[in-house]
C-alpha angles and dihedrals in degrees: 000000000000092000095060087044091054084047095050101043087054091056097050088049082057096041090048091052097048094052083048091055104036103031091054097071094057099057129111115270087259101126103201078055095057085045093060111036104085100046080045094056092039089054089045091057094035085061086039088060099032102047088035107024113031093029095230100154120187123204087223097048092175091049082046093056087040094063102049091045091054099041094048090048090047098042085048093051095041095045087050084045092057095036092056097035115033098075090223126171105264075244099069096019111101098025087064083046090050093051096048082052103052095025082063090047096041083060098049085050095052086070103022088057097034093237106174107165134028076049093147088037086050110048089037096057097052088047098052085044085061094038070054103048094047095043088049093039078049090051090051101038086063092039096055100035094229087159101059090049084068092221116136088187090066099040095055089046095057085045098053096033093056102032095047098039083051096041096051086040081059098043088050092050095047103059079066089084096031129081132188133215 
């Protein structure tokens, strides 16, 4: 069972990543809307795999899908804010991006999903996933070269692809430790 769980929760994270890239370009010109949209989609799928894949059924579901919404939106606009504004070497970069985005995340689940024990297991695991996700978007962005095409369209599609597909394959792992009550 866990092992399906751990499948389907990566393909949501792709498929997360992929409506966040894809789906951005065809909003309207509204900018606290393209803000928003891809912490939005990522805490949509993160209640979606919580409530129906994982079974963590909380008692307030709409608080539930408040919280992931929020905490996806937050942990998008705090991890561009450091990544604008930190001056940190390209190396570290997006790794320290990664882990203020899911460690954002890793928070809002703790209550959206009831976790109660394996806390510390738990929020570590999601934040090192996004420490993950950034370090390997970083190895293939340098592999592949995205930055030199010139085509934001790509290069966010390789970020949220590869953030949001290691962050859910963390979160997946993690509730492994937690349990709810």
């Amino acid at each position: 069972m866990m092992e399906k769980q751990f499948q389907a929760f990566v393909l949501l994270g792709l498929v997360s990543g992929l409506i966040c890239s894809f789906g951005g370009p065809y909003l309207p010109d509204i900018k606290w809307l393209g803000d928003a949209w891809p912490g939005v989609v990522l805490g949509l799928f993160l209640f979606y795999a919580g409530r129906y894949i994982a079974n963590r059924d909380a008692r307030k579901a709409l608080s539930a899908l408040l919280v992931t919404v929020s905490v996806g939106v937050i942990g998008w606009r705090l991890a561009v804010k450091v990544g604008t504004d930190s001056g940190l070497d390209e190396h570290y970069l997006y790794a320290v991006c990664g882990v203020v985005g899911a460690g954002c995340v890793a928070l809002g689940l703790l209550y959206a999903w009831r976790i109660r024990s394996g806390i510390l297991p738990f929020v570590l695991i999601i934040t090192s996933a996004g420490a993950l996700g950034g370090f390997l978007f970083y190895l293939l962005e340098l592999a592949s070269g995205i930055s030199q095409v010139r085509s934001d369209h790509l290069w966010t599609t390789l970020l949220f692809g590869t953030w949001q597909t290691v962050l859910f394959a963390g979160a997946s792992y993690g509730l492994r430790f937690a349990t709810a009550k």
